[in-house]
C-alpha positions in Angstrom: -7.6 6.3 -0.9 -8.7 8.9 1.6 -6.6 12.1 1.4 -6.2 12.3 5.4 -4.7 16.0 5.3 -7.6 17.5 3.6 -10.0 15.7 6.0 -7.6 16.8 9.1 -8.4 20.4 7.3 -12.1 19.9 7.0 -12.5 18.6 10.6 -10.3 21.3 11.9 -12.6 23.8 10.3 -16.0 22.1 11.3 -14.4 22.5 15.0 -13.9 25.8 14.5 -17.1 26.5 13.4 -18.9 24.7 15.6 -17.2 26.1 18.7 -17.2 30.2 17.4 -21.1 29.4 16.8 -21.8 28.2 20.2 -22.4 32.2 21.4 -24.1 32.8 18.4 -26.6 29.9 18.7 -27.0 30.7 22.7 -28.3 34.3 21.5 -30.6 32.9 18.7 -32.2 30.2 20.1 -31.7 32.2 23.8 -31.0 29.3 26.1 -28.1 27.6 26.5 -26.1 24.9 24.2 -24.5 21.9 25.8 -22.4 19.4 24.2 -22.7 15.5 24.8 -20.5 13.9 26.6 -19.7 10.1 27.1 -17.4 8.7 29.8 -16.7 12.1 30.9 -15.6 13.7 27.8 -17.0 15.3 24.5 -18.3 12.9 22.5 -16.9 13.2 18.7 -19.0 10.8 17.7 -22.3 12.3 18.6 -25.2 12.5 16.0 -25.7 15.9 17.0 -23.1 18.9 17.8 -25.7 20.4 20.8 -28.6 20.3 22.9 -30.7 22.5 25.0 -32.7 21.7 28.2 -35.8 22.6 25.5 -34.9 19.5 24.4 -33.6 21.1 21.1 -30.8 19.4 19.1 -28.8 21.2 16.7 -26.4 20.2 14.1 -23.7 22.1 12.3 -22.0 21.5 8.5 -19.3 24.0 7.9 -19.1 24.3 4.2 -16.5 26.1 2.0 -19.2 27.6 -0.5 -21.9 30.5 -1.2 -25.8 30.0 -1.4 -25.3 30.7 -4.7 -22.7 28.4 -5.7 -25.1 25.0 -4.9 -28.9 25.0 -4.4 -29.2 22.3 -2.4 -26.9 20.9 0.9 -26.0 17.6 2.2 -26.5 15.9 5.6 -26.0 12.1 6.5 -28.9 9.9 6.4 -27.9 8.3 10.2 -28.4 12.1 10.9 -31.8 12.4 9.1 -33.2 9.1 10.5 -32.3 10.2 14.1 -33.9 13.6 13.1 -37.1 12.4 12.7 -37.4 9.3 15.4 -35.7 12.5 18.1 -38.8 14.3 16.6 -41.2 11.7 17.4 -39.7 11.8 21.2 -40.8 15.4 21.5 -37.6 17.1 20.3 -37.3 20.2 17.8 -34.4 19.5 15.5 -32.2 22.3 13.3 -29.4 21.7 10.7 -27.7 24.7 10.4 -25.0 25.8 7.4 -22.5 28.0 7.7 -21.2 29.1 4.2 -19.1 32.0 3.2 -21.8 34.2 2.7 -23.8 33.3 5.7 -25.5 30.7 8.0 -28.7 29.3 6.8 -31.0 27.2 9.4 -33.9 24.8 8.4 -35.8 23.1 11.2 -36.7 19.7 10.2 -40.0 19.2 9.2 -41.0 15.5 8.7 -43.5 16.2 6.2 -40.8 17.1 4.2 -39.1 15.0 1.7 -35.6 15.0 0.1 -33.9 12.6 -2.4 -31.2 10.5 -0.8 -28.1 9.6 -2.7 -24.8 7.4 -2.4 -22.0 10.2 -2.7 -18.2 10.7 -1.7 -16.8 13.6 -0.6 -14.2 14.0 -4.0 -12.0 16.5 -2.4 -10.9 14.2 0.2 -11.0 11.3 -1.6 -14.0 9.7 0.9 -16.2 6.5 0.3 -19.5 7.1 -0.8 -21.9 7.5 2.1 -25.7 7.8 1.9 -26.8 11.4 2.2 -30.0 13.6 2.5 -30.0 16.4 -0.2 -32.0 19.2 1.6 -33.1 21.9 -0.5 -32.1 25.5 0.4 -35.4 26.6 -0.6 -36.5 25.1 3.3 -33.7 27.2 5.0 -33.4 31.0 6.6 -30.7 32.6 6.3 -30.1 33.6 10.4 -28.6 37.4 10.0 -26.7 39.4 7.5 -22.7 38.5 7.1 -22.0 41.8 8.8 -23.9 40.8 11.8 -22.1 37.7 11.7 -18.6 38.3 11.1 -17.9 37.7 14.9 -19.2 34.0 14.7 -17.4 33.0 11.5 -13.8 31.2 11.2 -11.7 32.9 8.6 -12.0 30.8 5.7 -8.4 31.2 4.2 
């Protein structure tokens, strides 16, 4: 059974994240990040957490770890696949990580190829989804912690 605290926690954090990094991706990418809406409203449930008029789309996984504690990172397939078809429509697409010891970026290259996997989140107890298990050897770290200490959530 789903522990529904800890994913409370974990979507609390990703919020956090996501809405402390908005400056920081405005000044990186330097043009504005707007969030989807549907009926008038932020959409929760979109595949992506912005776009740009560039027609950039970025997503952001908050994760509770160093580079050096996993060499490779996780996204959903459903985020993959729509990766590549938004690619295909003449977008540029980014998955960005922010861990403890910094925020790493990899812009998705369709050429490249990951293993995919069935697995569950075991901290929160979640059903096994299918995920994409990108390689941190395709990401760039964006700036030094120092530089970034503004952007990142405490993470006690």
């Amino acid at each position: 059974m789903v522990d529904e605290i800890k994913k409370l926690e974990d979507l609390a954090f990703g919020d956090k994240n996501e809405t402390n990094s908005k400056t920081l991706l405005e000044t990186y990418f330097n043009e504005k990040m707007f969030k989807f809406y549907k009926n008038g409203v932020v959409d929760e449930f979109s595949t992506f957490d912005f776009y740009t008029q560039s027609k950039k789309y970025i997503e952001i996984k908050s994760r509770r770890t160093y580079l050096k504690d996993y060499p490779t990172q996780l996204i959903g397939h459903n985020k993959w696949i729509k990766a590549l078809k938004s690619i295909k429509d003449g977008y540029v697409v980014y998955f960005i990580w922010i861990l403890l010891d910094g925020n790493y970026i990899y812009k998705v290259n369709p050429l490249d190829v990951f293993p995919t996997r069935m697995i569950a989140n075991a901290r929160r107890k979640d059903k096994k989804d299918k995920l994409v298990i990108v390689s941190m050897d395709k990401c760039v770290k964006m700036a030094e912690k120092e530089q970034m200490n503004r952007f990142i959530v405490n993470f006690d």
